[in-house]
C-alpha positions in Angstrom: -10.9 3.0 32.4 -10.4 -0.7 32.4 -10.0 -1.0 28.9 -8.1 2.2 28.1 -4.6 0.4 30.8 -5.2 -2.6 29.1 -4.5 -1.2 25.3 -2.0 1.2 27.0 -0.4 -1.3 29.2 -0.3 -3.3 26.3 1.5 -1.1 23.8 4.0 -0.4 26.3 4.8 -4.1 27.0 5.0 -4.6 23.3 7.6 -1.4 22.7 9.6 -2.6 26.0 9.2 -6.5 24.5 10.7 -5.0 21.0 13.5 -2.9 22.4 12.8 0.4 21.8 14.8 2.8 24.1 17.6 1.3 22.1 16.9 2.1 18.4 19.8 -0.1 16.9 18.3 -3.4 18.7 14.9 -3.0 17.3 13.6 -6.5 16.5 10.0 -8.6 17.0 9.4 -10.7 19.6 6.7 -13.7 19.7 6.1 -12.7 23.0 4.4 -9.7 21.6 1.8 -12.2 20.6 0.3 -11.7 23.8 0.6 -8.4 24.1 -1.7 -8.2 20.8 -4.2 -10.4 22.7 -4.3 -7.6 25.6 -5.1 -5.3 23.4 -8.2 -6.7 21.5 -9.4 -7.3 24.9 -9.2 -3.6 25.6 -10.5 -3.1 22.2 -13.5 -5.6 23.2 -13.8 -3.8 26.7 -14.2 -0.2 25.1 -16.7 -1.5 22.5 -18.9 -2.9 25.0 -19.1 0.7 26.3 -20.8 1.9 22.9 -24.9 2.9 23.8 -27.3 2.4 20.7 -28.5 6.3 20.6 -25.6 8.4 19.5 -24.3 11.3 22.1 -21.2 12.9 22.5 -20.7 10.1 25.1 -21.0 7.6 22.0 -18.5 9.8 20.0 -15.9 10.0 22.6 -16.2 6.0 22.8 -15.7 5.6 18.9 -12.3 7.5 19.2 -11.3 5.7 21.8 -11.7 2.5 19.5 -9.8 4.2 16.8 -7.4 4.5 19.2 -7.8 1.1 19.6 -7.4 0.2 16.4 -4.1 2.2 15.6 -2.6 0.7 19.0 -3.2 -2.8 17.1 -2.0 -2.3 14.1 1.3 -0.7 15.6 1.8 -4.0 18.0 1.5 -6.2 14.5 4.1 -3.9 12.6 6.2 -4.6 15.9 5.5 -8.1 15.5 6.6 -8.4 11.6 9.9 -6.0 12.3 12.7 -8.8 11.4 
């Protein structure tokens, strides 16, 4: 649960940090850094959840790091918008 507010919490901070409600005033921010950091922490905190025997359990964990991953890469598009 940890990890799932930190990516979350992160991507919020990092749409807020970028100006979103306001589409015309989209721009990057190098305080989004850290909100990139957050969320490879949640990242690392969701893969320390992964068991060595696969279950549904194991399945649902592995989405969640997808999930992960596409949380990521939307905070570094944030972060190269000029």
């Amino acid at each position: 649960m940890r990890a799932i507010l930190l990516s979350v919490g992160a991507f919020a901070a990092s749409l807020r940090l970028a100006g979103f409600p306001h589409i015309e005033n989209i721009h990057g921010s190098h305080w989004q850094v850290l909100a990139l950091l957050v969320a490879a922490w949640g990242m690392a905190e969701t893969a320390r959840c992964l068991r060595r025997k696969w279950s549904f359990y194991h399945a649902g964990v592995l989405i969640l790091l997808y999930t992960d991953l596409m949380i990521l890469a939307a905070i570094v598009v944030m972060l190269a918008v000029p």
